[in-house]
C-alpha positions in Angstrom: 135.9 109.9 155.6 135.2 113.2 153.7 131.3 115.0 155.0 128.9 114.5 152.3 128.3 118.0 151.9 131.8 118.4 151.2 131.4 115.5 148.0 128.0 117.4 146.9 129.8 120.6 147.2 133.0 119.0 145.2 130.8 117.6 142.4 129.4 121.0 142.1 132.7 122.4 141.5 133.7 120.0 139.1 130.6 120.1 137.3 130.9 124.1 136.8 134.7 123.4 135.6 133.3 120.6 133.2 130.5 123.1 131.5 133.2 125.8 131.2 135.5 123.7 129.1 135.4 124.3 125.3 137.9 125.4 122.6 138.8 128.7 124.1 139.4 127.3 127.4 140.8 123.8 126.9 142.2 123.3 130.5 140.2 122.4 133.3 143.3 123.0 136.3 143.0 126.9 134.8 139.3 127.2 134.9 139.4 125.7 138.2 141.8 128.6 139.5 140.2 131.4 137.8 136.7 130.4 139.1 138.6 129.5 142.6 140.2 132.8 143.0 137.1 134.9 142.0 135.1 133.5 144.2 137.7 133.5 147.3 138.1 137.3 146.2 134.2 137.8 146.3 134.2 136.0 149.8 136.7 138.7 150.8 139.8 136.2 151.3 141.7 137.6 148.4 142.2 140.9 146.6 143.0 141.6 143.3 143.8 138.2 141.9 145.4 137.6 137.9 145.5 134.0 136.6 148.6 133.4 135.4 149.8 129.7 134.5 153.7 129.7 134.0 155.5 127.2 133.9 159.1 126.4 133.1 163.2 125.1 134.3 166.0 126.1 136.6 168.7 123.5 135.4 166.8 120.4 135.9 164.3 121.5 137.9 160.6 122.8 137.4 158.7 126.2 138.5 155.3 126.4 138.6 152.8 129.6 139.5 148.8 129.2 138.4 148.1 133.2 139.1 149.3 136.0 141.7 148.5 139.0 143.8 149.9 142.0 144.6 149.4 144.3 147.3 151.4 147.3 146.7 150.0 149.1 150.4 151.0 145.9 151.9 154.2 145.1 150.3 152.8 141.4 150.0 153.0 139.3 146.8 150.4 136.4 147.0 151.7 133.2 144.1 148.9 130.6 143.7 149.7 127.1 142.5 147.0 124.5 141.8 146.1 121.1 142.5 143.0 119.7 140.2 141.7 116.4 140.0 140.1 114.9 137.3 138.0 112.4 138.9 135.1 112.7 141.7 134.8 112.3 144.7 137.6 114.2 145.9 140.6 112.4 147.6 143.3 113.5 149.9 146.5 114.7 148.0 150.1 112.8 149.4 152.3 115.6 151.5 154.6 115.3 149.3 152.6 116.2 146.3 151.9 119.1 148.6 155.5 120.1 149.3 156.6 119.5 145.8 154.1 122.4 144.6 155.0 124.6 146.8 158.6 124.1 146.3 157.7 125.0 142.5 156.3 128.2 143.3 159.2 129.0 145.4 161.7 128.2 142.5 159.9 130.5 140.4 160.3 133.5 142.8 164.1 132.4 142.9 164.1 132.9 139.0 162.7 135.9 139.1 164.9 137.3 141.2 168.1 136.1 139.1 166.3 137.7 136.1 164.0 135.3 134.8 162.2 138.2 133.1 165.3 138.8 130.5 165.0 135.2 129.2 161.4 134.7 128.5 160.1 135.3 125.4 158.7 138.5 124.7 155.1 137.2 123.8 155.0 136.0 127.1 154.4 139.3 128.9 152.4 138.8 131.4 154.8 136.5 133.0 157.8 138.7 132.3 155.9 141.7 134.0 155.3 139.4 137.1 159.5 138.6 136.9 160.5 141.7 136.6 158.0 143.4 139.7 159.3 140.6 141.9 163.1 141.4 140.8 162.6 145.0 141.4 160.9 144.5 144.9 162.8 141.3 146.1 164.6 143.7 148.4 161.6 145.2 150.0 158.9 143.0 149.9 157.2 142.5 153.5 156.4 139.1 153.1 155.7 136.3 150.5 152.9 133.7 150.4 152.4 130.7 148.5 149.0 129.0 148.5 147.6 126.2 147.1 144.3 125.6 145.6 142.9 122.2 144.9 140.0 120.4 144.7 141.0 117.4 146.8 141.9 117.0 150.4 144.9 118.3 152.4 145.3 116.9 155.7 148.0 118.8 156.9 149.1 122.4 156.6 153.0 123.0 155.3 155.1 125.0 157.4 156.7 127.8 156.3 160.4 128.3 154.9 163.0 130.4 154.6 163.8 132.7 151.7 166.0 135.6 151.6 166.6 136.3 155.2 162.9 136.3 155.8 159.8 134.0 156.1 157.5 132.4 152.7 154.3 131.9 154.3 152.0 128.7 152.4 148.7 128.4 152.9 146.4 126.1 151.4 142.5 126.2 149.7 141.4 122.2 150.1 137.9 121.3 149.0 137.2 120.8 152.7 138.6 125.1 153.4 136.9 125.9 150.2 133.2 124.0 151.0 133.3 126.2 154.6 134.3 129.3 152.9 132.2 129.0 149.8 129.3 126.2 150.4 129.0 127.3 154.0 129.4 131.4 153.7 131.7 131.0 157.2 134.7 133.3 156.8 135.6 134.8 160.4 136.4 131.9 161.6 140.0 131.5 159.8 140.7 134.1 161.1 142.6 133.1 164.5 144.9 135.3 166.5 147.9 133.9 168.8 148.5 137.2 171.0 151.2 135.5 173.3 153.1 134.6 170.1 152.5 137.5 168.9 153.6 139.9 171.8 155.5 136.8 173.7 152.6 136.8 176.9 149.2 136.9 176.9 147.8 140.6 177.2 146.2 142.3 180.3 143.2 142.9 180.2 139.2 144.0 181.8 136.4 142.1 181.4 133.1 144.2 181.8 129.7 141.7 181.4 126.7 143.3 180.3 123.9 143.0 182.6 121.2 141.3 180.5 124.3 138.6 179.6 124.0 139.7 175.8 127.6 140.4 175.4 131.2 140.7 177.0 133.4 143.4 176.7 137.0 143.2 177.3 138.7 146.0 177.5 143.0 146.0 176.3 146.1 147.6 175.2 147.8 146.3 172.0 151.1 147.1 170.8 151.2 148.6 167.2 153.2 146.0 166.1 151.0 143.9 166.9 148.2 145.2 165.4 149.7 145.7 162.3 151.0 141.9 161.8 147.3 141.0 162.1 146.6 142.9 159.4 149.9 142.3 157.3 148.2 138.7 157.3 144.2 139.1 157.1 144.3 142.9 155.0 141.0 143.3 154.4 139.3 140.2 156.1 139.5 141.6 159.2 137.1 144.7 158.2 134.5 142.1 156.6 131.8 143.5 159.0 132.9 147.3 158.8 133.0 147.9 154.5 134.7 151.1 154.6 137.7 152.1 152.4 141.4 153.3 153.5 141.0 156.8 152.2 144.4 157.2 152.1 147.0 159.6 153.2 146.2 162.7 150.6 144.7 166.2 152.2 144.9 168.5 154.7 142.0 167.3 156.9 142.8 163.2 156.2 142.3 161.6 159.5 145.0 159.3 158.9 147.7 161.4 157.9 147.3 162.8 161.3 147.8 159.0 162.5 150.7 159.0 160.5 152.5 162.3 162.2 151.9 160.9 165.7 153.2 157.6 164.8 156.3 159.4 163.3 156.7 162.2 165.9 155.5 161.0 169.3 154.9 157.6 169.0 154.5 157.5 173.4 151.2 159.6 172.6 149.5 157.5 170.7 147.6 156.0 173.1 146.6 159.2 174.9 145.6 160.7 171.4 143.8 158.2 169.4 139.9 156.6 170.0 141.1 153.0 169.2 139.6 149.9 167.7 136.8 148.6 168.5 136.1 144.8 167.9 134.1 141.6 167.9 135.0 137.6 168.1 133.3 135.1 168.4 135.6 133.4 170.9 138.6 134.3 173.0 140.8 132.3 175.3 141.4 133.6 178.4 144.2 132.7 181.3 144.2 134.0 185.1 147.5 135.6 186.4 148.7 137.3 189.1 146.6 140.3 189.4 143.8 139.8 186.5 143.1 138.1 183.5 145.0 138.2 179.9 143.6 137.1 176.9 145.6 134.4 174.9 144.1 134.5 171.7 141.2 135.8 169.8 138.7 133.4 167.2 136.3 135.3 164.3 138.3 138.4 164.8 136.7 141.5 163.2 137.8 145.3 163.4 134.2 147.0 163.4 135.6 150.8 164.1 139.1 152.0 163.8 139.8 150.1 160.4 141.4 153.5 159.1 143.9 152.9 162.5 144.8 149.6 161.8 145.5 150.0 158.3 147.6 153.4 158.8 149.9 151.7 161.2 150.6 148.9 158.6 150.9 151.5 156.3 153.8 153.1 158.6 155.8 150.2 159.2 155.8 148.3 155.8 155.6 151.7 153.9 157.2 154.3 155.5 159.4 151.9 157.6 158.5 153.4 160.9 159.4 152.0 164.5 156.0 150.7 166.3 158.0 149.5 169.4 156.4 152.8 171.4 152.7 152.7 170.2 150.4 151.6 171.8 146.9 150.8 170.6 143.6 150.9 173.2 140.9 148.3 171.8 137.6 147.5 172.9 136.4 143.9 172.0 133.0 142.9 172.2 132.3 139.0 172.4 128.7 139.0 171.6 126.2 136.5 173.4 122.6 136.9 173.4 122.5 139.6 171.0 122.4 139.4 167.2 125.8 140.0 165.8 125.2 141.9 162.4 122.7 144.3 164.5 125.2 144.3 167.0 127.9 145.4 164.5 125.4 147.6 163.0 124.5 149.8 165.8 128.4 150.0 166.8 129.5 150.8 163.5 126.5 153.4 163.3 127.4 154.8 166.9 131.4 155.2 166.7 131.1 156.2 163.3 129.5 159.5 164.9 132.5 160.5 166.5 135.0 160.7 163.4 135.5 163.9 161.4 135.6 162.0 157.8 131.9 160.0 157.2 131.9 156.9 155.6 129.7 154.3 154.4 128.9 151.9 157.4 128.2 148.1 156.9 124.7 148.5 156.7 124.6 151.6 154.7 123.4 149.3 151.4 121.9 146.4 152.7 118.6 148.1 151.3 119.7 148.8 148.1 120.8 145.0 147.9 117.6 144.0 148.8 115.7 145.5 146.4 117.7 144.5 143.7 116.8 140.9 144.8 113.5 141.8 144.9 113.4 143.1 141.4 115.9 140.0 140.2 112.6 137.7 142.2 110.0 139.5 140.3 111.2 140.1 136.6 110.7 137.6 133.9 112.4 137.5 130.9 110.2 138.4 127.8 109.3 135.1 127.2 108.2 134.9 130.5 110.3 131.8 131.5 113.3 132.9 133.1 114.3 135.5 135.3 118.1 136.6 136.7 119.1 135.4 140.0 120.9 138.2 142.1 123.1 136.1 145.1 122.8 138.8 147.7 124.4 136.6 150.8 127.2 134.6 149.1 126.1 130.9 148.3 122.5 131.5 148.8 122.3 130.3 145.0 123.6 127.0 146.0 121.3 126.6 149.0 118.3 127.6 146.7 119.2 125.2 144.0 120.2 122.3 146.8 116.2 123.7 148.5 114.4 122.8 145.1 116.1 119.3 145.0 113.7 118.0 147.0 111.5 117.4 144.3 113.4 116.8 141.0 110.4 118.5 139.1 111.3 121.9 141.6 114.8 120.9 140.7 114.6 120.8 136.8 112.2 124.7 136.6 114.9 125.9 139.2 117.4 125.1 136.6 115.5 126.0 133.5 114.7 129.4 135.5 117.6 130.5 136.7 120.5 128.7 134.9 124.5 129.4 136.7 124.9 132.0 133.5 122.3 134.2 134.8 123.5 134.4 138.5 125.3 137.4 139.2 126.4 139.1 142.8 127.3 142.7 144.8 131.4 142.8 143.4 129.5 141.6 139.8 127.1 144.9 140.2 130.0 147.1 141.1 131.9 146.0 138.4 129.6 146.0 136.0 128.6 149.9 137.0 132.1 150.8 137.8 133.1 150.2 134.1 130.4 151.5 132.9 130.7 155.2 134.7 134.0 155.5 133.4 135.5 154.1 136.7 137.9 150.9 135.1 140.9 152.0 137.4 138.8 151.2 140.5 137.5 147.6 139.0 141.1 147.0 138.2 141.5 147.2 141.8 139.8 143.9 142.9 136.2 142.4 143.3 136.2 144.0 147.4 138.1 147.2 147.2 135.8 148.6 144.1 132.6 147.2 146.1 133.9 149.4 148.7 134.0 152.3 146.5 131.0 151.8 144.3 129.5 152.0 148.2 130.9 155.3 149.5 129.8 156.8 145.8 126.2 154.8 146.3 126.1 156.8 150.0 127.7 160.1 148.5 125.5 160.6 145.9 122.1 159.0 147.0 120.8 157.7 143.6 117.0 156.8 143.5 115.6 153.3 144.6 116.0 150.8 141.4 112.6 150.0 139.7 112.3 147.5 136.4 113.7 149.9 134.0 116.6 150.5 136.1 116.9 146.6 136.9 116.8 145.9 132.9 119.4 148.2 132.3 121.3 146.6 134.5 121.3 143.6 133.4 121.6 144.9 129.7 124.9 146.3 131.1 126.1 142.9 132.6 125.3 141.1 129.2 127.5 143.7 127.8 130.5 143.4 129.8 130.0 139.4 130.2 130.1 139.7 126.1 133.4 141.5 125.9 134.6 139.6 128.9 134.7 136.1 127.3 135.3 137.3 123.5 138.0 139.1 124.9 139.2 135.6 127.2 138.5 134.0 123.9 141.7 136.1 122.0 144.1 134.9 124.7 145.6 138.1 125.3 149.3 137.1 126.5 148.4 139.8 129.9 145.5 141.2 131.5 142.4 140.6 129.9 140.1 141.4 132.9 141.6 144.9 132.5 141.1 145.2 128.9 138.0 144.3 129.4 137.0 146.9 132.2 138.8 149.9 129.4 137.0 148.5 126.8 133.8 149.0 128.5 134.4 151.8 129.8 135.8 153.4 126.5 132.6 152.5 124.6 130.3 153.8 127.4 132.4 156.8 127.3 132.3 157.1 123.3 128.7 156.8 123.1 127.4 158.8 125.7 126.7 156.0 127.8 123.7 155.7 125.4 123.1 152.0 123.8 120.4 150.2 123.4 119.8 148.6 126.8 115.8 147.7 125.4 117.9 145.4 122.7 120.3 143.8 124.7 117.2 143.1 127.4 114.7 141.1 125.1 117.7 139.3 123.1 119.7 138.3 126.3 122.9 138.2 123.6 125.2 140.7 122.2 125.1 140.6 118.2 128.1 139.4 116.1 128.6 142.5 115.2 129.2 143.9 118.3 131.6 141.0 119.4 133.3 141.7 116.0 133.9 145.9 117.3 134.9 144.4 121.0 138.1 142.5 119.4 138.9 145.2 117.5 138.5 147.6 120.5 140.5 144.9 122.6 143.2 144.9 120.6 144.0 148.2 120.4 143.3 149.0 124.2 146.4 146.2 124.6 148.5 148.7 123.0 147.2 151.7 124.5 147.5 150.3 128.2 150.9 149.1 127.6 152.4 152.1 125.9 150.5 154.8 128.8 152.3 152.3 131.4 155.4 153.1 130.1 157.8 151.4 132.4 156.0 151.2 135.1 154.5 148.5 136.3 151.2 147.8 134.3 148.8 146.2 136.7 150.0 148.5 139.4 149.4 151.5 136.5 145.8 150.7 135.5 144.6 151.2 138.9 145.3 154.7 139.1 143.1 157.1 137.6 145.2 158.7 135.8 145.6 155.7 133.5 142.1 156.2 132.5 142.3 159.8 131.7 145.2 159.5 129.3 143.5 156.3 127.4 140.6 159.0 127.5 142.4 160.9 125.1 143.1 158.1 122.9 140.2 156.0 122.5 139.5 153.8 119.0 137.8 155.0 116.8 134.1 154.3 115.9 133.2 153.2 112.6 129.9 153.1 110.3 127.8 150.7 110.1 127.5 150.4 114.2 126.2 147.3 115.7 122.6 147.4 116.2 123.3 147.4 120.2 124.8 151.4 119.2 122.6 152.6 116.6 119.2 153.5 118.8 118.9 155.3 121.7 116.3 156.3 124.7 115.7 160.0 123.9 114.6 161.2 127.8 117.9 159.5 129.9 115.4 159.2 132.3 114.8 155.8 134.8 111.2 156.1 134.3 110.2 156.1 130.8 112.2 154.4 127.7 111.5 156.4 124.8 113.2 154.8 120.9 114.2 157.1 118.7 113.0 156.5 115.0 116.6 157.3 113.4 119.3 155.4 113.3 122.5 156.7 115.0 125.9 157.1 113.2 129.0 157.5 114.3 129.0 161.5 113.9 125.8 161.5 116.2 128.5 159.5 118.9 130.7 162.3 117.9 128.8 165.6 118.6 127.8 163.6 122.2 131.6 163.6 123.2 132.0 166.9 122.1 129.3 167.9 124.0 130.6 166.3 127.3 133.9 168.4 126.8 132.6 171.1 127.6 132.1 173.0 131.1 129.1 173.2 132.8 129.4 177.0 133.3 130.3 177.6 129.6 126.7 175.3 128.4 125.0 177.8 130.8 126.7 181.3 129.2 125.7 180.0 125.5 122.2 179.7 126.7 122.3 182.9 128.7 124.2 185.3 126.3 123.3 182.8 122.8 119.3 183.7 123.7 120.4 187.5 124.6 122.1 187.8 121.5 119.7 186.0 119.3 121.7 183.3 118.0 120.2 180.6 120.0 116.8 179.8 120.0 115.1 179.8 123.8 114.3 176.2 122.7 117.7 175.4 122.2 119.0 177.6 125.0 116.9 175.2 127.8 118.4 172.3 126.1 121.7 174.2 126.7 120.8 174.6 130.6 119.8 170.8 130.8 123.3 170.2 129.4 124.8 172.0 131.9 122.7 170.6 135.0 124.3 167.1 133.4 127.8 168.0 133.1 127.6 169.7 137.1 126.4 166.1 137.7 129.7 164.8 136.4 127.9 163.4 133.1 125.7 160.8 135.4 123.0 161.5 132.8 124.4 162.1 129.0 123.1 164.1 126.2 121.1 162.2 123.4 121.8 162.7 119.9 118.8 165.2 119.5 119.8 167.2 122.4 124.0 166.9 121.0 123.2 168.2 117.6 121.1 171.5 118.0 123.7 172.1 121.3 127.0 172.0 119.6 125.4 174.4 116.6 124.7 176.8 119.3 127.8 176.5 121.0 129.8 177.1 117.6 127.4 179.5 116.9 128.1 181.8 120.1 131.8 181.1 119.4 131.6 182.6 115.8 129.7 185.6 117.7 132.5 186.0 120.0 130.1 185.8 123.1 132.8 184.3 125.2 136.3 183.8 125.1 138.8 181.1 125.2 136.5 178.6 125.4 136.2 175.4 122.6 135.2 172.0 122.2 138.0 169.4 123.0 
């Protein structure tokens, strides 16, 4: 008998994938797995996810993928396949309908690897890039993992097989997983570690209680290898309470390149030379033996210091191929009792975070941030002062507001009318959103977590001011942008990689007008006008070409992740065109948060042009035309302090952008100094 939350939570889901279905996306199985997998990738379960439904035969016999990940740090290629039902309530799906998808999936990575890419047709390239990738890195791939995602019931878990002299992994996403992970907002508790299979025998270990009973430390030594199968089959899960970045090998100071040269030179020291992990469960299993107690296995496992550890000695074995038999790792896990674990977490994140040379951003470090942007979502109304934005902070606290007003149909029905699904948006949705538009698409490309990650260490770095309204309503004039492109651009049915067309195109039309459209528009109409849609296609279509021609023959969804991707389509952008969409011809003349000022004249596209020139230029070359232009009388000391505020933006990295007011009377002094000869080499790009 199936919970009744679990049916409610299952009739929800079908009732989104029912509302989404219309003449662009005919198929409710694919709108099923591209609102699963962005939604598991929000929750933190999955990284960097591509829908991909690809279908086709080996002889007589079917293959069958709904979408993929890959994890180039990992050496890991995740292939989903999908089970949706059509009719409610959910039921429980036969085993063998079970093994038979999975068998699919594992046909289509045999294809692949006997060149599958070569024979399909050249339209068809997302699928053909996928082929090829898995061809290329059949030989060193870590591991392999199939899962399925349905909206019915599994009963039993498939055990893994045997492919290529190593092990596929499957996993599965039932309605029941799903409602826990999703309805429920439980993720720790997947996450179960067998340390005697693992290591073969329980590990030693010292139990030190606290004194008031509020928690229980155990105190251990892992093996490397160990530690870095955990995270070869969690990644990122495991730091769900610590959201800091792996910075990465690059510099001379970078704390885990020095992990790396004592894993490579004396592994034996490893012990004696690093701090460790620290870590909490929520439950562990522990066994007497002669001498002490071992622990058996670990429940809710999270890594809440030493995430930069754990993910350098993955890094070393699948990456670099290095031997973990001699490392050893100490570890300090916390089983928390009385105490509150997120303060808990907090204060031992805030505490051992102290101690390492490179600072990152904490799990607390935005919680206030996030709070006041649901605040602000709470208190402002639409203009017509019947709606508002609902901002889902904690993940399914949507669903528990709307399932709160359904105690009273009339709360139900103004919940609804309020705050419909289309205007719910959530963290990853902000850091995308902001991401694109600050010239950042390489990092959204990376996946809903890792950009949140990201757009928090640049939140910490550069310590913007606490959002009010204005900032709030430019915010959401942003996300009504992007949401805009994003579904005309779902609409064309690009053959590959939509979401990161749509992340360039946003972030190519921030960066060809300055960054300055008109947010005041997009705010009171809630829409995007036609003709704005109309410049998005066209923009769409030629970023395909772009992306695809810059990634060359590498692999592209690997390519538009790095950042130098975005600088070359920098240099290539579409053109702009007169008339502009009414969204592009006004802008605020101060840049400021506080005040929105319209200008009277319409832009064009040569005002769009002079602001690009402008942001081509150096900081230190705005500040010697106002210094020798005003010297030398060919700028006016007017024009020179617009000069110096052009400057103080481009130090800023272009944060705040030059209107077309301040562009115009800039560049004439800028060509004027140059016709002087008041400096040297320098020029507009």
């Amino acid at each position: 008998m199936i919970e009744e939350s679990v049916s409610k939570f299952a009739e929800e889901i079908f009732k989104d994938v029912t509302e989404s279905l219309s003449a662009d996306s005919p198929f409710s199985q694919e709108i099923f797995t591209r609102q699963i997998l962005e939604r598991l990738e929000e929750a933190g379960h999955l990284e960097a996810t591509l829908p991909l439904f690809q279908q086709g035969r080996v002889g007589n016999a079917i293959y069958r993928i709904d979408g993929y990940a890959y994890d180039e740090d990992r050496s890991r290629i995740e292939l989903f396949t999908t089970i949706y039902q059509e009719d409610m309530p959910p039921e429980r799906i036969p085993p063998a309908e079970v093994t038979k998808a999975f068998e699919r999936a594992i046909r289509f990575v045999n294809a692949c690897v006997d060149g599958l890419a070569s024979q399909l047709e050249p339209s068809n390239s997302d699928a053909s890039d996928l082929a090829r990738l898995i061809e290329e890195q059949a030989a060193t791939l870590g591991s392999v993992k199939i899962i399925l995602l349905t909206n019915g019931v599994v009963d039993k878990a498939a055990k893994s097989a045997d492919w290529k002299d190593r092990k596929v992994e499957f996993d599965t996403y039932d309605i029941v997983r799903l409602h826990r992970i999703l309805g429920e907002g439980e993720t720790r508790a997947d996450i179960d570690v067998d340390l005697q299979a693992l290591t073969g025998h329980p590990v030693a270990c010292l139990h030190v209680p606290s004194h008031a009973g509020e928690y229980d430390a155990y105190l251990t030594v892992l093996p490397g290898e160990a530690l870095s199968r955990i995270y070869d089959r969690y990644g990122v899960r495991l730091l769900e309470l610590n959201v800091r970045a792996f910075l990465g090998l690059q510099g001379r100071k970078s704390v885990n390149a020095e992990l790396r040269r004592t894993i490579a030179e004396q592994p034996s020291m490893f012990l004696a030379y690093n701090n460790g992990i620290v870590a909490t469960v929520d439950d562990l299993e522990i066994v007497s033996q002669a001498g002490g107690i071992s622990i058996k296995s670990l429940r809710g496992l999270q890594i809440v210091n030493g995430g930069q550890t754990t993910a350098s000695l993955h890094r070393a074995r699948r990456k670099d191929s290095l031997n973990l038999e001699s490392v050893a790792v100490p570890v300090k896990i916390i089983k928390v009792g009385g105490a509150d674990l997120r303060e808990m977490v907090s204060s031992i994140s805030r505490a051992a975070n102290r101690q390492n040379t490179v600072q990152l951003a904490d799990f607390s470090a935005g919680d206030p941030f996030h709070q006041e942007i649901e605040t602000l979502a709470n208190n402002t109304w639409l203009d017509d002062g019947k709606g508002r934005w609902f901002y889902e902070r904690a993940r399914g606290s949507y669903l528990a507001a709307e399932q709160k007003s359904a105690y009273r149909k009339s709360d139900q029905q103004s919940f609804r009318a309020q705050t419909p699904k289309q205007r719910r948006f959530s963290k990853l949705d902000v850091a995308r959103y902001l991401a694109a538009w600050d010239g950042l698409p390489y990092r959204v490309c990376l996946g809903g977590q890792k950009n949140f990650q990201h757009f928090m260490q640049r939140m910490k770095d550069n310590t913007p001011p606490p959002p009010d309204t204005v900032w709030f309503k430019r915010l959401i004039a942003k996300a009504i942008f992007y949401r805009a492109i994003e579904k005309r651009i779902r609409a064309m049915k690009f053959p590959a990689y939509g979401a990161q067309i749509a992340a360039y195109v946003v972030s190519g039309l921030a960066q060809k007008t300055g960054g300055r459209i008109d947010f005041d528009l997009l705010w009171s109409r809630q829409s995007v006008s036609g003709e704005l849609e109309k410049l998005a296609e066209g923009w769409a279509t030629q970023m395909d070409k772009l992306l695809r021609q810059s990634a060359g023959q590498r692999n592209p969804s690997e390519w538009f992740k790095k950042q130098d991707c975005w600088l070359d389509i920098m240099t290539k952008l579409p053109a702009l065109s007169d008339p502009l969409p009414a969204e592009l011809s006004y802008s605020d003349a101060s840049g400021t948060q506080d005040v929105i000022q319209r200008e009277t004249a319409e832009h064009t596209v040569a005002d769009y042009d002079r602001i690009s020139q402008c942001m081509n230029v150096a900081a230190t070359t705005w500040l010697e035309v106002a210094e020798r232009g005003q010297k030398a009388g060919v700028v006016h000391w007017k024009v020179a302090g617009i000069c110096r505020t052009l400057a103080s933006y481009s130090a800023g990295g272009w944060e705040k952008r030059p209107s077309a007011k301040q562009a115009r009377p800039a560049l004439e002094a800028f060509q004027a100094c140059e016709r002087a000869g008041l400096f040297g080499t320098a020029t507009v790009s």
